[in-house]
C-alpha positions in Angstrom: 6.6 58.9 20.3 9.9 58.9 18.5 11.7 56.9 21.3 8.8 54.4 21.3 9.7 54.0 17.1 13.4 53.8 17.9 12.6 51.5 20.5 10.4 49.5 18.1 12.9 49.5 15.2 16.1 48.1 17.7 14.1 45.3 19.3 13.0 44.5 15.6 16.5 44.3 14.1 18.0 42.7 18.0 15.1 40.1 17.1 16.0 39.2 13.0 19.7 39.1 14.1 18.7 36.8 17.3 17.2 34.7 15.1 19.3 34.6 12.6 22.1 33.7 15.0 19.9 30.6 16.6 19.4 29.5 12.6 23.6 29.4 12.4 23.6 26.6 15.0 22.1 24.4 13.0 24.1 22.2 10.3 23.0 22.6 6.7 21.5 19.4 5.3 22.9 18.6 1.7 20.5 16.1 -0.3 21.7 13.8 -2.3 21.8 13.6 -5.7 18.7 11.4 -7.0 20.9 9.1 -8.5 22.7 8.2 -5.4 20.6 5.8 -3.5 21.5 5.6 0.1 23.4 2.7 1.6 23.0 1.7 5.0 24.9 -1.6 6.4 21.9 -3.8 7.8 23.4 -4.8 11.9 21.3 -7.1 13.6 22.2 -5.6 16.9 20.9 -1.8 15.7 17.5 -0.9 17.5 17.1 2.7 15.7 14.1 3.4 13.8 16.9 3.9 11.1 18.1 0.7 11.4 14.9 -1.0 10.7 14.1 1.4 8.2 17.3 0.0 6.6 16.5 -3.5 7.6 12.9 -2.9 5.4 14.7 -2.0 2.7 17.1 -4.5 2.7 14.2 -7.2 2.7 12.3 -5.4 -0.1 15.8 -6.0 -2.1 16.1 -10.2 -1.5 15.3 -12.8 -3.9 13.2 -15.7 -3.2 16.2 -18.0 -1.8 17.5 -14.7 0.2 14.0 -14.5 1.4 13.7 -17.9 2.7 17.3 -17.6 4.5 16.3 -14.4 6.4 12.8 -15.7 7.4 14.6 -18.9 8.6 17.4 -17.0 10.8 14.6 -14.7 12.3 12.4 -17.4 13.3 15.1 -19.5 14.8 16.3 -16.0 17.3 13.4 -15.9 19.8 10.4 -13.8 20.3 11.8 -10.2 21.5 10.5 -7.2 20.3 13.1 -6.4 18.0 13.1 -10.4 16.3 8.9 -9.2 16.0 9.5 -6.1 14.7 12.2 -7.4 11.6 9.6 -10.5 11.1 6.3 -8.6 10.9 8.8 -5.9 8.8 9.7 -9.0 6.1 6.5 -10.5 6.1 5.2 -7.2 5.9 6.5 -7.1 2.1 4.2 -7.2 -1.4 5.7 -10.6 -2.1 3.5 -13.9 -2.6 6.1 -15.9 0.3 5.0 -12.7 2.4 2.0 -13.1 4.5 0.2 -9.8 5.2 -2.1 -11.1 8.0 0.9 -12.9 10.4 2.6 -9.5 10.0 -0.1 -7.5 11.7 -0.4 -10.4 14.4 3.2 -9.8 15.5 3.1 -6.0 15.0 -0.2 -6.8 17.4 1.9 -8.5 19.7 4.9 -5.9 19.9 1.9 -3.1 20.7 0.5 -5.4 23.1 3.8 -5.9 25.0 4.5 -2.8 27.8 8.1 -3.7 28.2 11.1 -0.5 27.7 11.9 -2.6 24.8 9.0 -2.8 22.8 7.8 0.4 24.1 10.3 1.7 22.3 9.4 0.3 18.9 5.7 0.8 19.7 5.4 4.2 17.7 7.3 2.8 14.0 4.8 -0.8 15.0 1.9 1.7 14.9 2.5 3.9 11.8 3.3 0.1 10.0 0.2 -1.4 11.2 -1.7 1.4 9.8 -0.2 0.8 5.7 -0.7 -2.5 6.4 -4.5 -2.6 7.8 -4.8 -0.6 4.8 -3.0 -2.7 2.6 -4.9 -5.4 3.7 -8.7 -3.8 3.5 -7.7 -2.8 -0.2 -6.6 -6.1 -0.9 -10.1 -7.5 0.1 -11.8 -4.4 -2.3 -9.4 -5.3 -5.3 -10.4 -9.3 -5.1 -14.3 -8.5 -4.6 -13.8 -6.1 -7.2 -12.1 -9.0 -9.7 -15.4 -11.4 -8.5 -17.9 -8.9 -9.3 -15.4 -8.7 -12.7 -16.0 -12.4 -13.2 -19.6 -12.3 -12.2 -20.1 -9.8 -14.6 -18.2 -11.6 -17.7 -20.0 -14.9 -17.3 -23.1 -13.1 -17.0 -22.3 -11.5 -20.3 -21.2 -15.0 -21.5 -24.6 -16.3 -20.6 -26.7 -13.5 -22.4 -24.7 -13.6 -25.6 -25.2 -17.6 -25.1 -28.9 -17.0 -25.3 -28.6 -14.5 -27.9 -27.1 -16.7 -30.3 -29.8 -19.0 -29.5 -32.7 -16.7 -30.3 -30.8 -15.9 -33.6 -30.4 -19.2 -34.1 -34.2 -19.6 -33.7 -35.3 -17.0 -36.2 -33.1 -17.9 -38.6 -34.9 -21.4 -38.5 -38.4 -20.0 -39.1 -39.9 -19.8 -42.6 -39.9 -16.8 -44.2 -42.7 -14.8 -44.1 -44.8 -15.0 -47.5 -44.8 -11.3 -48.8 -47.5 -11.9 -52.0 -50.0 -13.3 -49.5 -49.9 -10.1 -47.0 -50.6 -8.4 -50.5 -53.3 -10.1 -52.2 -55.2 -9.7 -48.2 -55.5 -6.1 -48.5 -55.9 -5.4 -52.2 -59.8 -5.2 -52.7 -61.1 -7.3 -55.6 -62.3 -5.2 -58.7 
């Protein structure tokens, strides 16, 4: 019995310091501080998730007149997965020159498309189309919501229109005469 507990206690300590020594392997991440934003150089040539990643944020950065220039110089390279992906990733931005629905058509498109190329982008193209079908569907809540809004204050406006009216109205009747309501139920004597 002891030897089983001896036994126990070595494979316990060979299997903290096994582990431990698998752990040292691996290089220690160190975060940035908050204030340090991260800066990656934006190459057209990069197919790594980081790259578009990068590329994203890049586009979320540009003006109106930047904007413009990068749609214009995507457009004019061809349709290959990669030109789909950075297009449906700048139209793909909460900016009115941005259009929502063309971006899921070419994310569409990439999914669609079985080549080692695209197939390659197809799991960042899913995980887009996803924020951006749901983008999308609560775009469609918030503008019914803003009708039923509208429907709601003109319907208000209309009440209050026929409110004043009625007002209006008894203000514009005669008064009623209080001394004849009072000589009707006095009794004679």
């Amino acid at each position: 019995m002891q030897t089983l507990l001896r036994l126990g206690r070595y494979s316990a300590s060979a299997f903290v310091f096994g582990l431990l020594a698998g752990c040292a392997q691996f290089p220690v991440a160190h975060p940035l501080p908050a204030d340090e934003p991260v800066k990656t150089a934006v190459r057209h040539d990069d197919v790594t998730p980081r790259a578009l990643l990068a590329y994203g944020r890049h586009v979320a950065e540009l003006d109106a007149a930047g904007f413009a220039r990068e749609l214009k110089a995507i457009e004019g390279q061809g349709g290959d997965p990669m030109g789909q992906m950075r297009l449906a990733l700048l139209h793909a931005q909460p900016r009115a020159d941005a259009d929502l629905a063309k971006a899921m058509t070419l994310l569409d498109r990439l999914l669609a498309n079985r080549s080692p190329d695209a197939a390659s982008l197809h799991p960042l193209a899913r995980i887009l189309h996803v924020q951006l079908s749901t983008r999308a569907r609560l775009l469609a809540q918030n503008e019914a919501l803003l009708a039923e809004q509208q429907a709601g204050r003109e319907a208000v406006a209309t009440l209050q229109q026929k409110l004043d009216a009625l007002t209006a109205i008894e203000r514009s009747l005669p008064a009623p005469a209080p001394a004849a309501t009072r000589r009707s139920t006095e009794k004679p004597q």
